[in-house]
Structure formats: structure tokens, C-alpha cells
VOMARRO-240034 format. One line per 4 residues: their letters; for each residue x negated, y, z negated of C-alpha. Coordinates in steps of 0.02 Angstrom, whole numbers, plus 32768, in hexadecimal, padded with zeros to 4 digits. Layout:
# residues N
a) X,Y,Z ~ ... $
This chain:
# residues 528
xxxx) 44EA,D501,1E1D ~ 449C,D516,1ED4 ~ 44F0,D543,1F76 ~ 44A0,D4FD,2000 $
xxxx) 44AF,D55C,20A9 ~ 44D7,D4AA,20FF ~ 4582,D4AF,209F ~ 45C9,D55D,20D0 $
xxxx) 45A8,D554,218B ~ 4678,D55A,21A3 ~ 466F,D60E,213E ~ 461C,D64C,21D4 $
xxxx) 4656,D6F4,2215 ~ 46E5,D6EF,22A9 ~ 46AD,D731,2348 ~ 46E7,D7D3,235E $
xxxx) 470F,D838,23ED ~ 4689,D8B2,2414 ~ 4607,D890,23EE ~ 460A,D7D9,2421 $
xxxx) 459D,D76D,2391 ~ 459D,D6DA,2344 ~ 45E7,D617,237D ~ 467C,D602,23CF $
xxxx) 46BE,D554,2414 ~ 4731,D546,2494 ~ 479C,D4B6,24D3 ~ 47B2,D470,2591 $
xxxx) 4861,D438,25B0 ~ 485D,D3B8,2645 ~ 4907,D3A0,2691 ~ 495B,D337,2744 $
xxxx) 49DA,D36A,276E ~ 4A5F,D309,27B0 ~ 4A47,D29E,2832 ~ 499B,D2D0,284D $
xxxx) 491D,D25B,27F2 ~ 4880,D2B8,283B ~ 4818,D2C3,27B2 ~ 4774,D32E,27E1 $
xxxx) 470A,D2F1,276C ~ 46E6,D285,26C5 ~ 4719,D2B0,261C ~ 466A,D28E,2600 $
xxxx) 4634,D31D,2679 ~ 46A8,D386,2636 ~ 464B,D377,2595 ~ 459F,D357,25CF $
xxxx) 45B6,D409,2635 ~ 45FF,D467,2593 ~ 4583,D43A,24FF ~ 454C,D38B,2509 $
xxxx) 44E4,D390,259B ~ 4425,D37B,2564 ~ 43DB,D3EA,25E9 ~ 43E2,D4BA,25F8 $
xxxx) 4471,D4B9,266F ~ 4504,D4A1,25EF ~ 457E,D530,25C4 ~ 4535,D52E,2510 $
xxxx) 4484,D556,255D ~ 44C0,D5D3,25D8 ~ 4509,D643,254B ~ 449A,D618,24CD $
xxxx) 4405,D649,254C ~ 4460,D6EE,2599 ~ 448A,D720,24D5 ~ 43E8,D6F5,24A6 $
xxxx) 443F,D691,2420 ~ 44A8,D719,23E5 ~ 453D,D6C7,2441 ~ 4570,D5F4,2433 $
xxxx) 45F4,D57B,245A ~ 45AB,D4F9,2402 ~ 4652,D494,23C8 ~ 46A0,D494,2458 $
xxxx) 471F,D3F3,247B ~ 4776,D3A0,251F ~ 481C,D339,2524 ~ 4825,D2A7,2597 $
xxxx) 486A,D2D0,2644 ~ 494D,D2D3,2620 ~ 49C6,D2AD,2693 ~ 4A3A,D341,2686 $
xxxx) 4AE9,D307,26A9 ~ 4B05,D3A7,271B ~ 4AF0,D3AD,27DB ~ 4A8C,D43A,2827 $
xxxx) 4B4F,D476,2847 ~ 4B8E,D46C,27B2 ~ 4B03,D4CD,2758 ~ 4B34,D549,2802 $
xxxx) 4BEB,D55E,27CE ~ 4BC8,D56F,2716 ~ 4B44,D60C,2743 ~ 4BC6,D65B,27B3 $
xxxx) 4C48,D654,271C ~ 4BD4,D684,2692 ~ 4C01,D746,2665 ~ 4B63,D74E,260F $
xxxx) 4AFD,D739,26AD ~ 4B71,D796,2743 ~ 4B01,D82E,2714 ~ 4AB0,D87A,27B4 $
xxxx) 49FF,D85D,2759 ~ 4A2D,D7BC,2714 ~ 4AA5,D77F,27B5 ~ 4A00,D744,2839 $
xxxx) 49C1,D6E4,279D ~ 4A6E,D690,275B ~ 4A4C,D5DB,27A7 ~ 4992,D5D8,275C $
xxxx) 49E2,D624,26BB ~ 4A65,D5B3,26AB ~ 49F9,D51F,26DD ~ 4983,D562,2648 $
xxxx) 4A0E,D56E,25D3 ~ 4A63,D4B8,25E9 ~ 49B0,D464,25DA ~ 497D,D4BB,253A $
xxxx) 4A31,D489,24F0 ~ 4A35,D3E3,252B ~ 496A,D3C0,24FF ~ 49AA,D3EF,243A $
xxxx) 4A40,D385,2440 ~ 49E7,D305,247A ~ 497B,D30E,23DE ~ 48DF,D373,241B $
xxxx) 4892,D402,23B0 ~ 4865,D494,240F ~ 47F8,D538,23E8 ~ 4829,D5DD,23FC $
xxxx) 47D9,D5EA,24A0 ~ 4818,D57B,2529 ~ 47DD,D553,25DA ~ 4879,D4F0,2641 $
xxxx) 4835,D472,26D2 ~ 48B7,D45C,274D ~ 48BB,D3CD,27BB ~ 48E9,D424,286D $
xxxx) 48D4,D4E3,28A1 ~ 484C,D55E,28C1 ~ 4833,D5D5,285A ~ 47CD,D608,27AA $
xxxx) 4854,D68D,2740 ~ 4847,D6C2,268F ~ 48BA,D70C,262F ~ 48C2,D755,2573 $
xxxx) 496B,D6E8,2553 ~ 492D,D62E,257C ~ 486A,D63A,25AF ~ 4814,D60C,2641 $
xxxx) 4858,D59F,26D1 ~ 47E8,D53C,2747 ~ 480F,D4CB,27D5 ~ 47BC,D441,2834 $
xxxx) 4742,D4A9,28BA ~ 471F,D531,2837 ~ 46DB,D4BB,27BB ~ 4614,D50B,279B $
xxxx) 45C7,D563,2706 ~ 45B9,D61B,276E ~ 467A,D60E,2782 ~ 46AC,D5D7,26D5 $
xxxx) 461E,D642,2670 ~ 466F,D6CA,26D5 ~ 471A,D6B8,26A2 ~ 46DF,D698,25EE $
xxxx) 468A,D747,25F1 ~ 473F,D78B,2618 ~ 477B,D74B,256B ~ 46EB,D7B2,252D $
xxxx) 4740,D864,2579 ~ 46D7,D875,2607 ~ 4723,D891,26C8 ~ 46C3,D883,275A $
xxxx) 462A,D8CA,2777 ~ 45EE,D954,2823 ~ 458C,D9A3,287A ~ 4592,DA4B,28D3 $
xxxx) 45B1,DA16,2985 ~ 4655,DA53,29D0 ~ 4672,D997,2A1E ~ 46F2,D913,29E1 $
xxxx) 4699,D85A,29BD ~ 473E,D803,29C1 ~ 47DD,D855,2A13 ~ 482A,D85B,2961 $
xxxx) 47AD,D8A7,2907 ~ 478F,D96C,28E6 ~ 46FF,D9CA,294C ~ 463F,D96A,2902 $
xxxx) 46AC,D8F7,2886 ~ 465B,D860,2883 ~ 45B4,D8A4,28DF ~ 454A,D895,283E $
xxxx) 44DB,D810,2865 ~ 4472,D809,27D2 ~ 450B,D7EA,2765 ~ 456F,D771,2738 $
xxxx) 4612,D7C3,2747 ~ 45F3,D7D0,2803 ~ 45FA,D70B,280F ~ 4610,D6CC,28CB $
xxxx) 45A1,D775,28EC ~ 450D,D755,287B ~ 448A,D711,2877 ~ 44B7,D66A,2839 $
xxxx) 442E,D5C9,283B ~ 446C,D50C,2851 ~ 4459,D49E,27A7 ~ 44A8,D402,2764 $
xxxx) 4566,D43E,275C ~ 4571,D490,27EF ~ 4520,D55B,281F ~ 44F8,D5B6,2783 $
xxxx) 44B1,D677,2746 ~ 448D,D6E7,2758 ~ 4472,D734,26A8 ~ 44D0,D7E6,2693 $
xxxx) 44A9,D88F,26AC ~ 4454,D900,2622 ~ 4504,D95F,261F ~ 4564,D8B3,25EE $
xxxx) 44E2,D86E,2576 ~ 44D9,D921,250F ~ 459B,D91B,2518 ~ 45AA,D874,24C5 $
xxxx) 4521,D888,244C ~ 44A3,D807,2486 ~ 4401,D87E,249C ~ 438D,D8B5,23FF $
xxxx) 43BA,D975,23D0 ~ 4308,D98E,23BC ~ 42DD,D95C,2474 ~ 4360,D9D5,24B7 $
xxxx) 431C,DA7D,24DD ~ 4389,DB11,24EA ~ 4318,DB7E,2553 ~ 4302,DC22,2507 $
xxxx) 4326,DBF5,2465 ~ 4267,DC2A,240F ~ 4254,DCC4,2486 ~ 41E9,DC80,250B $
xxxx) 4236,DC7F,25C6 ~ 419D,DC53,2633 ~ 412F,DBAE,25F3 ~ 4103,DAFD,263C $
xxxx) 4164,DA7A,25D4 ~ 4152,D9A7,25D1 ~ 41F2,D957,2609 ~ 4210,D89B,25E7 $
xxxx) 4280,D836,2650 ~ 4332,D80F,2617 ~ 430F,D74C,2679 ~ 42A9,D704,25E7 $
xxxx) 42CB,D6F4,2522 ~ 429E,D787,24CC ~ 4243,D731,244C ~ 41C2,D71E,24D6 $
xxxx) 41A3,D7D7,2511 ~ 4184,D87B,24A2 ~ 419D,D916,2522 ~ 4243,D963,2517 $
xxxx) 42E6,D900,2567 ~ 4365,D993,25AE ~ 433F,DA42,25C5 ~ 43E4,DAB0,25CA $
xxxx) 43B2,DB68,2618 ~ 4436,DBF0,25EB ~ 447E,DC55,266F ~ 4534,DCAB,2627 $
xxxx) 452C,DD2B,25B7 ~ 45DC,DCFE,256E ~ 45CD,DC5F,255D ~ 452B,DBFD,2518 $
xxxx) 4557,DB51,2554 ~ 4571,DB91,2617 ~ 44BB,DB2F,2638 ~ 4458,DAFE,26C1 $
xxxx) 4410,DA4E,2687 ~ 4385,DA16,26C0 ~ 4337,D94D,26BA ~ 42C0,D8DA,26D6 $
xxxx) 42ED,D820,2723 ~ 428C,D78A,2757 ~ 42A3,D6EC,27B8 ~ 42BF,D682,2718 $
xxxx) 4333,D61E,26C8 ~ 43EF,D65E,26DB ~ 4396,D6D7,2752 ~ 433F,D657,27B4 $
xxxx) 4383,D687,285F ~ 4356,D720,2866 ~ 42E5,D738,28EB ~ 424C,D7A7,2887 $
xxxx) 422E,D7FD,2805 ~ 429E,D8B2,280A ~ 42B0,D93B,2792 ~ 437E,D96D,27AD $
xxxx) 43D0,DA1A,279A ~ 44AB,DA24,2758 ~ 44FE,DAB2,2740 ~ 456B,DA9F,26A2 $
xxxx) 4606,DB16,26A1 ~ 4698,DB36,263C ~ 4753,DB38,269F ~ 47E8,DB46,2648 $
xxxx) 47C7,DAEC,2582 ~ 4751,DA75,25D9 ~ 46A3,DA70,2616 ~ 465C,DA3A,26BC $
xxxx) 45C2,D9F3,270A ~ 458B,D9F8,27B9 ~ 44E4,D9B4,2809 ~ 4483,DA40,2851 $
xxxx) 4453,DA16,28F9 ~ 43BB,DA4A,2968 ~ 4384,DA8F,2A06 ~ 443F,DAA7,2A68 $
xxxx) 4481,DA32,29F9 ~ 4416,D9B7,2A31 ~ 43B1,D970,29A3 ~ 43E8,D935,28DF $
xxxx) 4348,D946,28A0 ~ 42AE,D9A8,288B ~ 41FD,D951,28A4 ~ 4146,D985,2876 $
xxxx) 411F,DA25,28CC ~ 41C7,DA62,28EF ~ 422C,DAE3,2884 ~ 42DC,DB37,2863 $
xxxx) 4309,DBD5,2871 ~ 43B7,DC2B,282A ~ 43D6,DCE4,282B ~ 4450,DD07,27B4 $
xxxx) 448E,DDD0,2788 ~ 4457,DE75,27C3 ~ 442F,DED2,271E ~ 443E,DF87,26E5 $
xxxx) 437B,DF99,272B ~ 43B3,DF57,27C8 ~ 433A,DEAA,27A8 ~ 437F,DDF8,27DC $
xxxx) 439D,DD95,2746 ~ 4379,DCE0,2777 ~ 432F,DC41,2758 ~ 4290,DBED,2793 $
xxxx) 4267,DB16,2783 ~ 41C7,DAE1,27CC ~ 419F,DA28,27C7 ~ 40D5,DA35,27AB $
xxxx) 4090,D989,277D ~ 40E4,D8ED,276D ~ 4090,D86F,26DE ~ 40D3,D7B1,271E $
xxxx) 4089,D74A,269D ~ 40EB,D7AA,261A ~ 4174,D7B6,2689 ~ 4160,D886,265B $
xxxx) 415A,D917,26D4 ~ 4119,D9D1,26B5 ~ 418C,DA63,26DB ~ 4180,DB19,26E7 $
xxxx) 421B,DB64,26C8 ~ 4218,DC20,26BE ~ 42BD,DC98,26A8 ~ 42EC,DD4E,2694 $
xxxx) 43A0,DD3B,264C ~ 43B2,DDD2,25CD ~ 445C,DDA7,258E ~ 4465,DE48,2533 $
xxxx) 4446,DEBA,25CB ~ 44BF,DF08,263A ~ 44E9,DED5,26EA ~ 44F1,DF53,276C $
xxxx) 45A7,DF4B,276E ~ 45BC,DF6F,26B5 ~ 45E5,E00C,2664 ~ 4560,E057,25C0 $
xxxx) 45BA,E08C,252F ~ 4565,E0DC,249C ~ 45C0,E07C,23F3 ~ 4603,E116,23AE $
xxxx) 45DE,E12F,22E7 ~ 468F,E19B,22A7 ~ 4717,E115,22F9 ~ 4722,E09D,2264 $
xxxx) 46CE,E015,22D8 ~ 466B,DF8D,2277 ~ 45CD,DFB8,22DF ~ 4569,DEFF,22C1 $
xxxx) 44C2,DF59,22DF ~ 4507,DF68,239A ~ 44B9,E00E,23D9 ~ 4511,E016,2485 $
xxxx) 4589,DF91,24D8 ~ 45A2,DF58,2598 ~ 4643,DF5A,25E0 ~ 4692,DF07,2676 $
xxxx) 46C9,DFA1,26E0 ~ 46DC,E049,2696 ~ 4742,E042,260A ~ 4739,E0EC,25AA $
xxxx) 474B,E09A,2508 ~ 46E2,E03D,2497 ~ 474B,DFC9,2424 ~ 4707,DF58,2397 $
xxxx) 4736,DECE,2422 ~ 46A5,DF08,2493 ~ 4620,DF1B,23F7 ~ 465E,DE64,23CA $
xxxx) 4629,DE21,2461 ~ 4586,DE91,2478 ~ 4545,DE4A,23DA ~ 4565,DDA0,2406 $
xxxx) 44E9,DDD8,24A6 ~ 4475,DE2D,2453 ~ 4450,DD8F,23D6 ~ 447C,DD07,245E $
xxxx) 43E6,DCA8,2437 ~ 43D2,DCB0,2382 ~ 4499,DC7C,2366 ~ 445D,DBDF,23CC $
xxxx) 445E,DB85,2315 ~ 449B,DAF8,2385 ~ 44BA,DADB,242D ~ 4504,DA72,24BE $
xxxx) 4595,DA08,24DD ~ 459F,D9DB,2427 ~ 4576,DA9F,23CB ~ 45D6,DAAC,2333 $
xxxx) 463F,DB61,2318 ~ 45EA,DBE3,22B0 ~ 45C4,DBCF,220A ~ 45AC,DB22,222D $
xxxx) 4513,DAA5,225D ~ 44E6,D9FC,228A ~ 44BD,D998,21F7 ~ 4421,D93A,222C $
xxxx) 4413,D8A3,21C6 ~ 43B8,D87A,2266 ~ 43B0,D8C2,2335 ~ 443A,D864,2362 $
xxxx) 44B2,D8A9,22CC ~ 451D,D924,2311 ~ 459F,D93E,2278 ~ 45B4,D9FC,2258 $
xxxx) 45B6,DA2E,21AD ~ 45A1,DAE2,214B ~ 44F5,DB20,214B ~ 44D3,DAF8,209C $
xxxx) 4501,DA47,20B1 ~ 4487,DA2F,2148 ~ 43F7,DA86,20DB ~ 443D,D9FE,204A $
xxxx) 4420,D96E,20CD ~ 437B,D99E,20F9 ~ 432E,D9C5,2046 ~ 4379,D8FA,2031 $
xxxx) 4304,D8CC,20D1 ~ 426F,D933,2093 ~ 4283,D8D5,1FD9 ~ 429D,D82C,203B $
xxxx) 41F4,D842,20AC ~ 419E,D863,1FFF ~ 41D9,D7B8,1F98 ~ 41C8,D746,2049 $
xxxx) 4107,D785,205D ~ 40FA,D767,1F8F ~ 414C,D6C0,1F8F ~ 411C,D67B,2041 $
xxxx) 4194,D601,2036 ~ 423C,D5CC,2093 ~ 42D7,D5B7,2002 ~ 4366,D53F,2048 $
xxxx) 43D4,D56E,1FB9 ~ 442A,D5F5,1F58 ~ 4405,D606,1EA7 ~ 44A6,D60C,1E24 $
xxxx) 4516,D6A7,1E42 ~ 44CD,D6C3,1EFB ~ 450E,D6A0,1F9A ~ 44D9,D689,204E $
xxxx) 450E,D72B,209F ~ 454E,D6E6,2149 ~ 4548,D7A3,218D ~ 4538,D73F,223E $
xxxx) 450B,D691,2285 ~ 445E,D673,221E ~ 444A,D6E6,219F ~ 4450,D684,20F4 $
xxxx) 43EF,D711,209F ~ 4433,D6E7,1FDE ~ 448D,D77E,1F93 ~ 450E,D79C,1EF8 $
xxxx) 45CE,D779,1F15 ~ 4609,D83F,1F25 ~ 4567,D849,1FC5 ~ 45AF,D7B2,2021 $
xxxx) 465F,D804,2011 ~ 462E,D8AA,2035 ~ 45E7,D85C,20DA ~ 4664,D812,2119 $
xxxx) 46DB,D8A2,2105 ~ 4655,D8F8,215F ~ 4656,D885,21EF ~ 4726,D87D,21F9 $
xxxx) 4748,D949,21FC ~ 469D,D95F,226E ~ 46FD,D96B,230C ~ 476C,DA08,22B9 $
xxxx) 46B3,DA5D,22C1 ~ 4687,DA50,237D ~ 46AC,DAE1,23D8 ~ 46CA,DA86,246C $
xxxx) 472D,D9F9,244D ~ 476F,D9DC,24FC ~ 475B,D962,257E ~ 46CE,D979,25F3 $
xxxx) 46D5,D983,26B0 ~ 47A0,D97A,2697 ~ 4835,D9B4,265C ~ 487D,D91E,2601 $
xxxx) 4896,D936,253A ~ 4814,D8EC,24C7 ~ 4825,D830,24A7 ~ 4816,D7FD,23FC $
């Protein structure tokens, strides 16, 4: 017997939380309610706009495109517009005596919630079969809400891909995104919330480009995309990492498919000696496709910083705050710590060349930070050799203040220092915890696995580049006692019954492996 791939498409993995991969449909609930028989627009729209639409503007291409395929909602369905039997004032009253929603986080949102709730429920009595993920269309309001409970909500003026691609990116565990001024974009919003223009998640404050449904992009920040998974591990460069701190690199812009550039994609630039993933990220964008209105080419600087259990990203802005962007010519300077020598630590990004026909710009970035060195505020302790203390090869420790004591505590966390860049197995959003590293079936597989696992996988590559360049030939079947291993959305490499298993486990206890599974730029629980 044979297994064709064609057959086993419905074995593919389910998306998981972080990172975000593989196909994921979602439904559109259209509902009137009473006495209002607005309807916006078509059913037809509706549909043409999610994944029938044969032009780059749909839903399906936005994600598909941003994800660079990694991400897709092919699948997707819409019902017919319903007439709800329930006023706007009945679905009012209901909210106000639901317990579940009288909350002081859920209480502003209790109409739209309720509203979501009744639609959904009376969509599936009515016969409709909905995905997991649902996105409610409301006949009257204006507003765009989602919540982890009952999905997105959208009403009649807020009906555009920017706004809805938005709220879908909250499903994914991602809050707004920021910058660093001290200003307030909307009177409800926190200090630079919102004030991220080359990202998404600043919708109504982005740069955003009219198309056939409506305003649409821009793509998202470097932060987001290494969050969710969709950028190549081998395009992400953890500066640092082989020992050099002062060299001219090849950035290629985040604006275009990555299939179509070579230089490296994100560039994260340490500054925290305690924690590895406190980065300044720096990127390259373009006027071009979901990134169409921006205004030129830029190269653009956020600070990535953990508060609380979550992590943070703010757009670094230029020149008194003036500026989003750095152009050819013009550079950024950060001064970080005063160290035990009494030098500056700090940072250095020059934009040197920009390369438009490869949509590719030349950078010098050039840094001091000594993670194992000691600031000018720290205390030097020789580790003492007759205290019992499990020394690590850690010859002297720096302590905050002048503690008279050093405890295995302090040599714990000087060794971490002293080998900051060679424990960098992994790194970002998506770094598994020690003893444990991505597994690398390809750049966009993120799964963390022991170390002898991920040397298994890539002895498996190695032998599978070897019989593809002997055989030169495409197979479009498994042979008897093989399957296709489904790892993600694609791969049908053919492997044995205990591989394919083994793979899957992999992929459903990955997230246990992260060692920040949190949401990013909020508080909010993880979503699953």
C-alpha cells in the first residue's frame, strides 16, 4: 500500500499558541439586529474579502504574505446575514444581567460581548458550522473588540483589513504595540500606545495603504514577527553571538518575501546583562506590499523589554522624538552602563549604503556591552575557595551594592555573565530553557527539543540532502510502512510510524519548553 500526501491533509498539526504556524480558518458571523436591516455589505464581499477574493488584498493574502506562508486562513467560511430576534435593548439588558460579564475589565465590553455571544449561538442553531476562531459583524455600532471568550467583533464603519487583521493578531497573544514618546495617541490609551507606525498593532496610527476592502498594512514589527514565529532562525542575528562587536552587515527588508532577498532579516543587539532577550531590534522596511505606504525606505530601532512575566516593545524614536526612522547617512547612538574602568558601554547603528534593487541596506553596528564586567556601582568579590561554594570556573563575582558576602547565588548569576554569549544556544522571543533547542526541521521550526534530539533531526536533513541530489527526483508518495511526517503545513518528508509520532508529541509539549511563554506587549494570560 501507498499513502498519498493528498489524503492526510486533515492530520495536519493544530495551530498552536506561540509560535503561531500552520492553517487556521476562521468563520464571519453576520448578524441584524432587530429592527435594523442595515446590512453593510454582501455575503459575497464578506467572502470575496476573507479568502475568495482573486487579487492580493484578501485576509488570506495579508497573512499568508506578512507570515511569509508560515501563517493561513485558508478555509475560512461566512453565514448569510441573520436576523437576530433581539433589539439593540434587549441584547443591553441581557449584558447588564450577565454575572459573567459585570467584571470591571469585562463591564465597558458587556454589550459587544453579549452581542458576540447571542450571534455565535444563534448562527449554530440555525445550522451553521463554525471554526474555532470567530469574527462577529454587527449590524449598528462603532467599534472593532476582541476577546479570548467569543473572537473578534466588527461593526459597520470599522469594516477594513488593517482593523480586522489587527484584532486577529490579538487572538495570536499580542497587545498593542509603542513607542517611546511620553504623549497619549488616543485619550484612552497608555503614554506611545498605539504610536508604532510601522506596525500593525498600531492600526488607525500606522501606516496603512487603501486596497480593495477598505485601508490595509502595514506588515508588523521585527519584535511581533520573531514572537509569532514567522521569520527564518537563520536570518536572525543575535549580535555578539561569534565574538565580533564592530562589522558592516547586509540587512534585507522585512516588506518583500524572503524568498527574494539573502542578507539577514532582524538584528537583535543585547544590552542587559541579566536578561538575554532585553534587545534593541533593529530592521529594515520598504515601500512595498503590506508596507506600501510607507513613505521611503527606513531602517527602524525597538527596544524590547521584559515587565512583570511579559515582554515589551517600543519604537525608538529620533532626534527629540521627532523621527521613527533612520535614513542613509544618519546613525544611533545609546550609552548604556558606566563600567568598573569607568568606559560607557553602549551601542552604535550607522545606516551606510542602502541597495534598492534588492530592497537591502548596509549597516554598521558596533557595541561595547561586556556583560561579564562590573558597573561602577557594583561591588568585586574574590569567589572564595574553603566556603563549600560550587565555584563554576567563576573567579570573582559583581554585586549590586556592597554586600560582604559571596553566596553560591551571586557565582550563579556571574557565570551566567561570564558565558552570556555562548549560552545563546537559542535566542529571542521564542528561546527554549536550557538544556533545550529548536529542532530545525527547517528556519521557521521553532519546537524545542533535548539537544540530542535536535543533533538527531539534523543528521536526518544531512542524509535527506544526500538521497535528493542522488535521486533528483520529486516522490508524491510514501512507500509501505512510511508516513508523511506533517511536522508543519508542507512537510510530507516520508518517515516510519514511531518518527511521525514522536513529532507530533514534539510539537504538542513544545510550548512547556519556551522560557517565555507569556503574552507580549501585555499582561493578559496566554490564549490557547
Amino acid at each position: 500500500m501507498r499513502v498519498w500526501w493528498a489524503t492526510l491533509l486533515a492530520l495536519l498539526p493544530h495551530v498552536a499558541a506561540i509560535p503561531r504556524r500552520g492553517n487556521e480558518p476562521w468563520s464571519i458571523v453576520l448578524c441584524k439586529l432587530r429592527g435594523i436591516e442595515y446590512e453593510p455589505r454582501t455575503v459575497e464581499w464578506f467572502r470575496e474579502w476573507l479568502t475568495d477574493g482573486n487579487n492580493p488584498d484578501t485576509l488570506e493574502s495579508y497573512f499568508s504574505s506578512v507570515s511569509n506562508g508560515i501563517y493561513t486562513v485558508r478555509g475560512s467560511n461566512v453565514t448569510s446575514w441573520l436576523r437576530l430576534p433581539w433589539s439593540r435593548e434587549d441584547i443591553a439588558r441581557m449584558a447588564l444581567t450577565d454575572p459573567r460579564l459585570q467584571s470591571a475589565k469585562e463591564k465597558p465590553f458587556a454589550l459587544f460581548d453579549k452581542a458576540k455571544q447571542l450571534c455565535i449561538s444563534y448562527a449554530e442553531q440555525s445550522g451553521y458550522t463554525l471554526h474555532r476562531q470567530k469574527i462577529t459583524v454587527i449590524n449598528t455600532e462603532q467599534t472593532a473588540v476582541y476577546g479570548k471568550d467569543t473572537g473578534v467583533l466588527l461593526t459597520p464603519k470599522l469594516i477594513f483589513t488593517s482593523v480586522l487583521a489587527h484584532e486577529m493578531i490579538h487572538s495570536m497573544n499580542i497587545g498593542h504595540s509603542y513607542s517611546d514618546r511620553k504623549r497619549k495617541v488616543f485619550t484612552y490609551s497608555s503614554f506611545g500606545e498605539y504610536d508604532d507606525k510601522y506596525d500593525l498593532m498600531s492600526t488607525a496610527n500606522a501606516h496603512m495603504r487603501p486596497s480593495t476592502y477598505g485601508l490595509s498594512g502595514p506588515g508588523l514589527n521585527g519584535a511581533h514577527l520573531d514572537y509569532l514565529g514567522w521569520l527564518p532562525s537563520n536570518r536572525m542575528l543575535y549580535f555578539g553571538r561569534d565574538d565580533r562587536q564592530n562589522y558592516t552587515l547586509r540587512l534585507s527588508a522585512l516588506s518583500v518575501p524572503h524568498r527574494s532577498t539573502s542578507g539577514w532579516l532582524l538584528v537583535m543587539i543585547p544590552y542587559d546583562r541579566d536578561e538575554p532577550s532585553n534587545v534593541y531590534t533593529v530592521e529594515y522596511r520598504t515601500p512595498s506590499g503590506n508596507d506600501a505606504a510607507i513613505r521611503q525606505s527606513a531602517v527602524v530601532i525597538h527596544q524590547v523589554k521584559k515587565r512583570g512575566m511579559s515582554f515589551y516593545s517600543k519604537l525608538i524614536t529620533h532626534v527629540q522624538h521627532e523621527f521613527d526612522e533612520l535614513t542613509v547617512g544618519t546613525e544611533w547612538i545609546k550609552f548604556l552602563n558606566l563600567d568598573e574602568n569607568g568606559e560607557f558601554q553602549s551601542i552604535r547603528v550607522k545606516v551606510e549604503r542602502v541597495h534598492p534593487k534588492t530592497h537591502s541596506v548596509d549597516l554598521r553596528i558596533v557595541t561595547n556591552f561586556r556583560p561579564e564586567r562590573c558597573l561602577n556601582t557594583d561591588t568585586s568579590f574574590d569567589v572564595p575557595s574553603d566556603q563549600g561554594l560550587n565555584s563554576r570556573g567563576v573567579q570573582k563575582v559583581c554585586v549590586e551594592g556592597d554586600e560582604g558576602t559571596v553566596t553560591q547565588n551571586h557565582i550563579d548569576v556571574q557565570y551566567a555573565r561570564d558565558a552570556f554569549f555562548q549560552l545563546r544556544k537559542n535566542f529571542g522571543q521564542n528561546e527554549c530553557i536550557a538544556g533545550y533547542e529548536w529542532r530545525g526541521i527547517d528556519a521557521y521550526d521553532y519546537a524545542c527539543v533535548v539537544a540530542h534530539r535536535k543533533r538527531e533531526v539534523q543528521r536526518q536533513i544531512e542524509e535527506e540532502e544526500e538521497e535528493e541530489e542522488e535521486e533528483n527526483s520529486v516522490v508524491s508518495s510514501c512507500d509501505d510502512g512510511q508516513l508523511p511526517r506533517i511536522a508543519f503545513q508542507g512537510d510530507v518528508k516520508c518517515v516510519d510510524d514511531e518518527e511521525r509520532r514522536l513529532v507530533q508529541k514534539e510539537n504538542l509539549q513544545s510550548h512547556r519548553y519556551i522560557k517565555n511563554f507569556a503574552f507580549f506587549n501585555g499582561d493578559d494570560p496566554v490564549g490557547v
